[in-house]
VEXVEXRO-96142 format. One record per residue (C-alpha): x negated, y, z; residue number from 0. Coordinates in steps of 0.5 Angstrom, whole numbers, plus 500, padded with zeros to 3 digits. Layout:
N
R   X   Y   Z seq
R   X   Y   Z NUM
...
//
This chain:
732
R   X   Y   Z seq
R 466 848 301   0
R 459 851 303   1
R 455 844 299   2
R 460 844 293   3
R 457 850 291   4
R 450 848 293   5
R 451 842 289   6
R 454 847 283   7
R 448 852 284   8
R 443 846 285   9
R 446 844 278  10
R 446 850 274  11
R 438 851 275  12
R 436 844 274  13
R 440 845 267  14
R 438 851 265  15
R 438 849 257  16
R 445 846 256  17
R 449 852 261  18
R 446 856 255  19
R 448 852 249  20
R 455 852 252  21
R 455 860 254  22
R 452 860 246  23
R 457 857 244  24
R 462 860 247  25
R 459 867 244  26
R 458 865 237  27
R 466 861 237  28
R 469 868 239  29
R 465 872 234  30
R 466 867 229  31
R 474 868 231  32
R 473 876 231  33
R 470 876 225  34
R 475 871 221  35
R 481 876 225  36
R 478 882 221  37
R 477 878 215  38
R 484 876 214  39
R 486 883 216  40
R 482 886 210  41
R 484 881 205  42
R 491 882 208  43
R 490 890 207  44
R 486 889 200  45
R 492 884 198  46
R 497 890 199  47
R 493 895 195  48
R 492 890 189  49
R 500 888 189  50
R 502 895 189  51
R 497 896 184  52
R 500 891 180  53
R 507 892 181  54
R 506 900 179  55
R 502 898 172  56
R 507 894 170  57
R 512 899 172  58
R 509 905 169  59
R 509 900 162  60
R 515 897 163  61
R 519 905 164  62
R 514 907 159  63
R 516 902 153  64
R 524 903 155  65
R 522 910 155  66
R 519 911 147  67
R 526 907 146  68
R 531 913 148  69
R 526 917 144  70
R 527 913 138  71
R 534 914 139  72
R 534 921 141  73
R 530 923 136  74
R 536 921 130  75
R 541 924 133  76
R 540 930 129  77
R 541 925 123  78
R 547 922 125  79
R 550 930 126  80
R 547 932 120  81
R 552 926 117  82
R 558 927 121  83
R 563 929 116  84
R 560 924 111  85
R 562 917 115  86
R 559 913 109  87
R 552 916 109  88
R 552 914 118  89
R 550 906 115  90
R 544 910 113  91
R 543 914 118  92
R 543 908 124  93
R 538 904 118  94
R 534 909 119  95
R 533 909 127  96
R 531 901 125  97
R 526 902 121  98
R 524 907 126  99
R 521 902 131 100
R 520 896 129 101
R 523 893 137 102
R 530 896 135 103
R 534 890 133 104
R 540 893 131 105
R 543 900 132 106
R 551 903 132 107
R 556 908 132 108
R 562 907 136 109
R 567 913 134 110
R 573 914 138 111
R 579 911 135 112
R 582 914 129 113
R 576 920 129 114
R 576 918 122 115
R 583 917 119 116
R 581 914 113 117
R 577 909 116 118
R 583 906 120 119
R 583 906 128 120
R 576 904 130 121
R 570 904 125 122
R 563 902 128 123
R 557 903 122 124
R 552 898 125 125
R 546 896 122 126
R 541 889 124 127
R 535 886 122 128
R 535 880 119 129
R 529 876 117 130
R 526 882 116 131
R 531 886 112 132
R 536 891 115 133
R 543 890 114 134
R 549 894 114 135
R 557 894 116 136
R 562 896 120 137
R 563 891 125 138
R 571 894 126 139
R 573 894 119 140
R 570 885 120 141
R 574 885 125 142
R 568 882 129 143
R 569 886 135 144
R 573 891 139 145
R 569 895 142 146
R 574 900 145 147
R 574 894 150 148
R 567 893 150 149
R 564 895 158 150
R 559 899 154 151
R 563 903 151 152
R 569 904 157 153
R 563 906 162 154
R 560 911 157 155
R 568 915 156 156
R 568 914 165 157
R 561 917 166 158
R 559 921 159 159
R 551 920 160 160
R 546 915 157 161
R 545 908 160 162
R 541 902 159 163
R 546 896 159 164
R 544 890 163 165
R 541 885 160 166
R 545 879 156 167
R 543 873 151 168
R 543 874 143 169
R 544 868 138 170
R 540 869 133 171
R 540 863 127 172
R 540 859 132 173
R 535 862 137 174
R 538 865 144 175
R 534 872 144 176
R 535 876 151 177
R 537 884 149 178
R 538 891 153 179
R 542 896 150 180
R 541 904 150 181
R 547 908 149 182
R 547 915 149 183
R 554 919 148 184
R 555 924 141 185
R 560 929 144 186
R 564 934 140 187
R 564 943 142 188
R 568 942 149 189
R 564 936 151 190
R 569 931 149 191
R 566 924 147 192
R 567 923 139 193
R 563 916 139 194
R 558 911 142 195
R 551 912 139 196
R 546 906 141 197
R 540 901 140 198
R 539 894 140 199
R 532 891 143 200
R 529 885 144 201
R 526 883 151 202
R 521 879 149 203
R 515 884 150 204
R 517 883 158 205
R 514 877 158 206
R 507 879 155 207
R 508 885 160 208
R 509 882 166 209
R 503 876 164 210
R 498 880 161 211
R 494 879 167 212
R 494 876 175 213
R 492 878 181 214
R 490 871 182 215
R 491 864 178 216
R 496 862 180 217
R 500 868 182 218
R 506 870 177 219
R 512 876 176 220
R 518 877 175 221
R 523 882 172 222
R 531 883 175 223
R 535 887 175 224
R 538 892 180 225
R 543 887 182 226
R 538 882 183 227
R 539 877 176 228
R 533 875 173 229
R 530 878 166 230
R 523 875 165 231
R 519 871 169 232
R 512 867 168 233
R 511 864 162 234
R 506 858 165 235
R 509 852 166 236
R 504 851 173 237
R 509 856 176 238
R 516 850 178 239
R 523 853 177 240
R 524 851 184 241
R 519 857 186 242
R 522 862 182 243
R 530 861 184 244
R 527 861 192 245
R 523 867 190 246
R 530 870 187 247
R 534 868 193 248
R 530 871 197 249
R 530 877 194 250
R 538 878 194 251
R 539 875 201 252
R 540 881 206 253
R 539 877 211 254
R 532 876 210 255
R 527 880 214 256
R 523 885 209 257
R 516 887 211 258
R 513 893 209 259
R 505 893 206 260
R 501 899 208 261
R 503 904 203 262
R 510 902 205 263
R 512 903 198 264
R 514 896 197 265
R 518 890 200 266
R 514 884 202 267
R 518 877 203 268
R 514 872 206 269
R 516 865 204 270
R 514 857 202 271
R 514 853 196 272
R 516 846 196 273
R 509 844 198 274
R 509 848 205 275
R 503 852 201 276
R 506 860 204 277
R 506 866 200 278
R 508 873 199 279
R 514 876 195 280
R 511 884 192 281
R 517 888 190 282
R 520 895 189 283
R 525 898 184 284
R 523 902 178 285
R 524 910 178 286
R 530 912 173 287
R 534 908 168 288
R 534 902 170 289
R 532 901 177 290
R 531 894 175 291
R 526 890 181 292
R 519 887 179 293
R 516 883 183 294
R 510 879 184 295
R 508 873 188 296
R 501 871 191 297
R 499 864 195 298
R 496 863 201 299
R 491 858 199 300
R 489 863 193 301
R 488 870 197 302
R 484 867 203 303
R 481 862 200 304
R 474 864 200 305
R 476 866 207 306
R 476 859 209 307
R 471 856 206 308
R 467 861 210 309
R 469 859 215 310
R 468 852 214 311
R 461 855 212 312
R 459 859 219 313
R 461 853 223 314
R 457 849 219 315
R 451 855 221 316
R 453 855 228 317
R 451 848 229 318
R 445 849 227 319
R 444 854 230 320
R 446 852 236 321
R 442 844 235 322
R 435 850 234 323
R 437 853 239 324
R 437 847 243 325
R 429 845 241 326
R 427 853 242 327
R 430 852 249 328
R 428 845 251 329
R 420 847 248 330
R 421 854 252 331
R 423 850 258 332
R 417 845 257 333
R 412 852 256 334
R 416 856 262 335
R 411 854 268 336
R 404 856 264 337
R 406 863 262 338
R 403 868 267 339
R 409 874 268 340
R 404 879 265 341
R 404 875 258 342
R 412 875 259 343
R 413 882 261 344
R 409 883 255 345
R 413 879 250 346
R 419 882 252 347
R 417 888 251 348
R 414 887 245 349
R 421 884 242 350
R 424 890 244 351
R 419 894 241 352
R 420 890 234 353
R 428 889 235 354
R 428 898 236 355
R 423 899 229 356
R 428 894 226 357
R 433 899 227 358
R 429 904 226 359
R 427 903 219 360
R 434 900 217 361
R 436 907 218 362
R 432 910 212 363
R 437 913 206 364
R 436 908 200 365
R 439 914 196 366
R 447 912 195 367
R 449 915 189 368
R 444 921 187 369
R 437 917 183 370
R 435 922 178 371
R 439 927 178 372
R 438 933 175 373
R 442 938 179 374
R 440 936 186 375
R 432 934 188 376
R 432 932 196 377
R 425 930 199 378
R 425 927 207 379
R 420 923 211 380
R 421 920 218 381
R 415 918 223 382
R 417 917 229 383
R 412 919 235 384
R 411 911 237 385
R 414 904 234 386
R 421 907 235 387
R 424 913 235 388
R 431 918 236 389
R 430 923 230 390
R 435 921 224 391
R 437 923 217 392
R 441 921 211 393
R 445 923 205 394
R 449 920 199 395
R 453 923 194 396
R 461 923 193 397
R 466 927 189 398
R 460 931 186 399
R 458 933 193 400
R 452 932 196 401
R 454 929 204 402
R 447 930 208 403
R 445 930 215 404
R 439 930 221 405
R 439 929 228 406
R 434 928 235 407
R 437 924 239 408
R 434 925 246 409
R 431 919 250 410
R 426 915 247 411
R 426 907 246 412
R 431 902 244 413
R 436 906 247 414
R 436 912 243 415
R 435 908 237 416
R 441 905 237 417
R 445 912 239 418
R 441 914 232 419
R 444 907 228 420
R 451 908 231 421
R 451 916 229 422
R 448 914 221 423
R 453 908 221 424
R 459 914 224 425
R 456 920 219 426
R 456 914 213 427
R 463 911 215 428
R 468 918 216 429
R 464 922 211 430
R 466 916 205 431
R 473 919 206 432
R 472 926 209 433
R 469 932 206 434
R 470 938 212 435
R 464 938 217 436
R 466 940 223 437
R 472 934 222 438
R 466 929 221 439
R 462 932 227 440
R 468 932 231 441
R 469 925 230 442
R 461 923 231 443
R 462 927 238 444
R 468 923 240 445
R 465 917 239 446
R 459 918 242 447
R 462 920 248 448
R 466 915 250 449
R 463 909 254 450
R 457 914 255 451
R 455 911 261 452
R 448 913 260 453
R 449 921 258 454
R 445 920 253 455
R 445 926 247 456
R 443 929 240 457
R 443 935 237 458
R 445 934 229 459
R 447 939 224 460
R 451 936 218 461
R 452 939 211 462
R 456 938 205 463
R 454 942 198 464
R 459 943 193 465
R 454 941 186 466
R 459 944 181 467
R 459 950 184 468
R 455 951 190 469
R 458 952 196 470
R 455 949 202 471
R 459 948 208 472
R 456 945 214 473
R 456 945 221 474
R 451 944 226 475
R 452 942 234 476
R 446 944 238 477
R 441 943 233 478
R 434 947 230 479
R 438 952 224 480
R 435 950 217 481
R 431 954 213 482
R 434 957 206 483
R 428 958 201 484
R 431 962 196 485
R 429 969 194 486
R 427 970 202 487
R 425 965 206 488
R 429 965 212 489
R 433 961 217 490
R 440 959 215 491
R 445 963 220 492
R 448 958 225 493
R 453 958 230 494
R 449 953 236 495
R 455 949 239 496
R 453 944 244 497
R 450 937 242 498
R 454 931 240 499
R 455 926 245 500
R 456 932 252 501
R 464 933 251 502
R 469 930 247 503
R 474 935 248 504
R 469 941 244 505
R 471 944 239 506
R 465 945 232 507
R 467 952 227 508
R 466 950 221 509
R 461 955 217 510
R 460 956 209 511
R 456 959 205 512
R 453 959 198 513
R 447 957 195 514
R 443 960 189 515
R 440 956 182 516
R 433 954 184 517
R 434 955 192 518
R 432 950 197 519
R 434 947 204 520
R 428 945 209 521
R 431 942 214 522
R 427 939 220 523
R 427 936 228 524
R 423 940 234 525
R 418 934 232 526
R 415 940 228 527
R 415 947 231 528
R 413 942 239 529
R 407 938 235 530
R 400 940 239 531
R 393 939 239 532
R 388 938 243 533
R 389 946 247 534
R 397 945 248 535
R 398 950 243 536
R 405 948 238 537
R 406 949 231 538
R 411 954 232 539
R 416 957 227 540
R 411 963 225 541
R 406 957 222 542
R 413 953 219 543
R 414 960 215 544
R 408 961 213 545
R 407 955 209 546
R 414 955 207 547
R 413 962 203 548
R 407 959 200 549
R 411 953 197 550
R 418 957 196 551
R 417 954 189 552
R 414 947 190 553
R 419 940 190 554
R 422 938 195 555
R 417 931 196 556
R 411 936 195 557
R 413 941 200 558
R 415 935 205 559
R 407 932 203 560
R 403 939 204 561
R 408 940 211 562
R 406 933 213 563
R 397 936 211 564
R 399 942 215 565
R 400 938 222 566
R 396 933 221 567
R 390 939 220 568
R 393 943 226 569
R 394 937 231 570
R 387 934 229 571
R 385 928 234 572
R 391 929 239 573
R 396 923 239 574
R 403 925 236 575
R 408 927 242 576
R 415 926 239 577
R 418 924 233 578
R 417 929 226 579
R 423 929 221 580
R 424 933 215 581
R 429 933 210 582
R 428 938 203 583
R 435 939 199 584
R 432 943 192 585
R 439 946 188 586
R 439 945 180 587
R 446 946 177 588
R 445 944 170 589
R 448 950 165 590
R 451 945 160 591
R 455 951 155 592
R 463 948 154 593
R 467 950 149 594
R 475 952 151 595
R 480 948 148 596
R 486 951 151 597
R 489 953 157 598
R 497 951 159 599
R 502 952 165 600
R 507 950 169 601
R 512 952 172 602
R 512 946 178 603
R 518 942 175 604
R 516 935 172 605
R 521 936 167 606
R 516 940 163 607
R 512 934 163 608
R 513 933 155 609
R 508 940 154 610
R 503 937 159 611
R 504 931 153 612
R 503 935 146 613
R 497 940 150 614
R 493 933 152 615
R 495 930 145 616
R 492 937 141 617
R 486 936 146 618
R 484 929 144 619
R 485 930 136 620
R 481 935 137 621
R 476 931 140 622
R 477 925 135 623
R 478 921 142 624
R 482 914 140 625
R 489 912 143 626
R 485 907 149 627
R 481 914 152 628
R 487 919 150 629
R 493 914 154 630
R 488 913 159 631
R 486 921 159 632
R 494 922 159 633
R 496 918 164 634
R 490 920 170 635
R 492 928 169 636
R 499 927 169 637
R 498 923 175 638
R 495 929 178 639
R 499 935 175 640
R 505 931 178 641
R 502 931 185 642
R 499 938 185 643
R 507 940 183 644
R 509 936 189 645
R 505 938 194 646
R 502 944 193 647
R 508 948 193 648
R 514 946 198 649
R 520 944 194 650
R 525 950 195 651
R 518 955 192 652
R 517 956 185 653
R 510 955 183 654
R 505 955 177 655
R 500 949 175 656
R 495 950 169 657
R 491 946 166 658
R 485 948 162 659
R 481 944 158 660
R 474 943 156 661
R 468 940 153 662
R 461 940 151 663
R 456 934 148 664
R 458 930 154 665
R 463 931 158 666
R 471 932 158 667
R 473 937 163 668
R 480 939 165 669
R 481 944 171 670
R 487 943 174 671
R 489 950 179 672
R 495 952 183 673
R 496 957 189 674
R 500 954 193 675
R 499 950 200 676
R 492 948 201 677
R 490 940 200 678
R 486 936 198 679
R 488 931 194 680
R 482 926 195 681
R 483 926 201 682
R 486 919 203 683
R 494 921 206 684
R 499 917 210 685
R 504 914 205 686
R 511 916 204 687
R 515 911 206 688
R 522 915 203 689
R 519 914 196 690
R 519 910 191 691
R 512 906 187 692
R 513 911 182 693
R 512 916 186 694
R 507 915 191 695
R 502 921 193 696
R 496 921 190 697
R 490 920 196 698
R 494 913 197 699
R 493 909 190 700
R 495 915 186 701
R 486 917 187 702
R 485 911 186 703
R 489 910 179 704
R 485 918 178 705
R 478 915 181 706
R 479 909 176 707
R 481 912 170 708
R 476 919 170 709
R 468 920 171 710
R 468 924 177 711
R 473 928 181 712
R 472 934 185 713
R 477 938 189 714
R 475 945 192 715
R 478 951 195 716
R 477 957 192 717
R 480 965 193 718
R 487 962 195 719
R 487 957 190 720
R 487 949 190 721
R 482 948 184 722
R 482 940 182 723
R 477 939 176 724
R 477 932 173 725
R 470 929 169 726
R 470 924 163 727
R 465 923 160 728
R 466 924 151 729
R 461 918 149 730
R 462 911 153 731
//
């Protein structure tokens, strides 16, 4: 056993160059297979999103267009009541509704039997369209139908409430038409039914609903009712009828496994086509009358496509990798007697010292989301003491508010900056969906004390501005207290803490404050008050007040620039001991004059919804907006006014939601506020999965439909009240 392993060792030295291309390999096939693991997980969580996406769009105009039609219907009763003691004037009257909307194919009035004595037992006004031109006739007087036997007419003296029929096939001159009847009840004093008022209406707009557009090329829709028969499908003749029947069968089979998708809102069916490509089966019921299912089915080979041409394309360039890898080793082999240990020390040190700068400077805020804005004016420099350093900084803008950030990690070298990259990476990742500070920090801090084997921390302090009104929420773990250049020039009250990355038990206090038009932030690192010159004196805070009541007025860059002069002057020859970081954050709220153009409330009841309605219509004729912005308009507040109505006050509390809404030159503003429960709506929630697609929460796709359709949401939470403000711009 002994001289086996000896012989293995004596191996291994000798073949140093090819253990390393296998272990290389080895390490580069295991990333790769990772990468292609999460990459498939994200396509898969993204394809979820798109296909709930899509099924709730298409609903949303299916119900919608259903909806107009009950309208149609709805809105001339008043006309078939105002005849009803002269039934010869009820053609008229069901012409009427025709004529209305141009969808309706045909409309009728079924009274009971003998409800006119002179007309005979049944009498059914009944007007269509015919080439163009509305008819007229009493289909019970033709004898062309009995419809106290019809299923429409019994089941509405069963239930008495208006209903959409299933779907049936209509030959019209030869051409078979598939159409829905809405049948809604026209009751006497007592309640008692006296006859059926209904409409006729053509299906044929589904087809163009359902494939306006596709998630993928291939992928397709399908609209069937609540018994599962189909109602519309794909138009495409690339989509095999094979497809369709499977993807039905599926759906109706209960003994097929569902899968629910991330928002748990929809059922997924995975299944294959005839050629053995796989795909998954999106479908949920629509909300209201009918509950008729739509679903979407999207192939395998389509949604990862570019996953596997990836794929194809990191072996081909781990291939090469590996085959450069070879000569490198093979050409260092040939080389590795010649080179003295100091040259190799040397190299390596100086490898890590490049590798550690890297790190450092891809770390520099590139200004995500705030350019030249007005309302905000930010300056910060980072030097650090040596080629790589510890001190850190960022900021960017989300949702109208200003998320911003500087830490000092403690240690020097690669170690302290590769905390300092996983700390930005951390602050950037959690505060893309969080706007609390102490949560954010709490969040870094457990992190960085996991697997910390090193002890290694940081002092940070985290703050978020409120742009629109100035409210600045921050907190600070452990870090130098900002200074606040407003009409004094002091230091920002803090509370301490400790310092990130110590114990990931700690709880971090949440500290708010407000800040003033014109005031500016001066936030910095010990590298400042600890600079010392050549008699070991520091810069000190008296020196750092001192100059900052001199610039109190100056921007932010210049401040920046004239602190950077002061040090430089004060530390003369003596080499720089530590790293020196400052961030300035200058506050310039833009006061653009709105003008009020309303303001409505509601009680938390959706029924109240149609005066949510008439009140964003005025709104948009006052402001000349066409029908794409005013439906867009419409649709995103709606969405918000419901979810206020859902969350903000528990279901068995009566509370109020009012919409205000203003503009000025540019700018459409609706402020939407309630005093219930406080929440923030643009925060990502868990989904539901007891709701229906219609009713998913806002925070899920609901914020996303809001996102997509608005300029810029803001939420914020002020005496007591849920405050949600929504921005569209007047001009695009």
């Amino acid at each position: 056993m002994g001289t086996f392993l000896k012989n293995i060792r004596n191996y291994l030295d000798n073949h140093k160059g090819l253990v390393i291309i296998v272990i290389a390999a080895l390490l580069l096939e295991l990333m790769s297979a990772v990468q292609y693991y999460f990459t498939h997980q994200m396509l898969e969580d993204e394809l979820d999103k798109r296909a709930e996406s899509e099924l709730r769009m298409k609903g949303i105009i299916i119900t919608g267009t259903l909806r107009q039609m009950e309208n149609t219907l709805k809105e001339h009763l008043w006309d078939v009541e105002r005849n009803i003691s002269y039934p010869d004037s009820l053609f008229d009257a069901t012409k009427r509704v025709i004529m209305a909307n141009h969808r309706v194919m045909g409309s009728f009035i079924a009274f009971t039997p003998y409800y006119y004595p002179q007309m005979g037992q049944l009498f059914e006004p009944y007007a269509y369209k015919d080439n163009g031109t509305i008819h007229s006739t009493n289909l019970a007087e033709e004898d062309r139908t009995d419809y106290i036997n019809n299923p429409i007419f019994i089941k509405m003296l069963k239930e008495n409430k208006p209903f959409w029929s299933d779907p049936y096939d209509h030959e019209d001159d030869g051409v078979l038409k598939k159409l829905t009847t809405y049948s809604y009840p026209l009751n006497d004093s007592q309640g008692r039914i006296i006859a059926v008022s209904g409409i006729d209406i053509s299906l044929e707009w589904l087809g163009d609903t359902l494939n306006q557009r596709h998630i993928y090329p291939s992928s397709f829709f399908l609209l069937l009712t609540e018994s599962g028969k189909l109602i519309s499908g794909p138009l495409s003749k690339h989509v095999k009828e094979q497809d369709v029947n499977k993807v039905i069968n599926l759906i109706n089979d209960s003994t097929v496994e569902r899968i629910y998708s991330d928002s748990r809102h929809s059922k997924v069916i995975r299944f294959k086509d005839e050629k053995g490509i796989g795909a998954s089966v999106f479908y949920a019921s629509m909300k209201g009358n009918p509950r008729w299912q739509i679903a979407v089915v999207c192939y395998d080979d389509e949604v990862y496509a570019k996953l596997h041409k990836m794929r194809i394309n990191m072996l081909v360039f781990m291939l090469m990798a590996l085959g450069i890898l070879g000569l490198i080793l093979r050409r260092f082999m040939l080389n590795e007697r010649r080179l003295s240990l100091a040259k190799e020390e040397k190299q390596r040190i100086d490898n890590e010292l490049q590798i550690a700068t890297a790190i450092q400077n891809a770390m520099l805020v590139e200004q995500d989301g705030v350019g030249e804005r007005a309302d905000i004016n930010i300056g910060a420099v980072l030097n650090p003491a040596k080629e790589v350093g510890g001190d850190l900084y960022n900021y960017f803008i989300r949702d109208e508010k200003l998320f911003f950030c500087i830490g000092d990690v403690s240690g020097k070298g690669i170690p302290s900056a590769l905390v300092m990259a996983m700390i930005q990476a951390l602050f950037r990742a959690v505060s893309a969906h969080e706007s609390n500070p102490a949560y954010i920090m709490r969040t870094i801090n457990e992190s960085a004390c996991r697997n910390n084997k090193t002890n290694m921390f940081a002092t940070l302090f985290i703050g978020v501005l409120d742009l629109p009104t100035g409210r600045l929420r921050y907190c600070n773990a452990g870090h130098d207290a900002p200074v606040l250049m407003d009409n004094n020039v002091e230091p920002l009250p803090v509370k301490a803490n400790l310092p990130v990355g110590l114990f990931d038990d700690f709880v971090y206090e949440l500290q708010e404050t407000v800040i003033n038009k014109g005031a500016t932030m001066f936030l910095y690192t010990d590298g400042l008050t600890e600079a010392k010159n050549i008699d070991h004196k520091l810069f000190g805070m008296q020196r750092i007040m001192a100059n900052l009541n001199r610039m109190r007025n100056d921007l932010p860059k210049d401040i920046i620039r004239n602190m950077i002069k002061q040090v430089h002057h004060f530390v003369a020859e003596e080499e720089q001991s530590d790293d020196l970081t400052m961030l300035a954050v200058k506050y310039t709220p833009i006061s653009n004059d709105y003008i009020v153009h309303g303001e409505l409330t509601l009680k938390n009841d959706v029924s109240l919804l149609k005066d949510l309605h008439s009140f964003l219509k005025s709104v948009a004729e006052k402001l000349g907006m066409d029908v794409s912005m005013t439906r867009k308009l419409r649709l995103a507040v709606e969405e918000a006014v419901v979810n206020v109505m859902n969350y903000a006050y528990p279901s068995d509390q009566e509370g109020a939601v009012t919409i205000k809404a203003m503009s000025n030159a540019n700018n459409l503003k609706l402020i939407i506020t309630d005093h219930g429960v406080a929440f923030d709506p643009t925060e990502a929630t868990k989904a539901d999965t007891t709701l229906s697609v219609e009713d998913r929460p806002i925070g899920g796709l609901g914020i996303l439909l809001v996102r997509e359709l608005m300029d810029s949401i803001n939420y914020e939470r002020i005496d007591g009240k849920n405050i949600l403000t929504l921005k569209k711009r007047l001009n695009k």
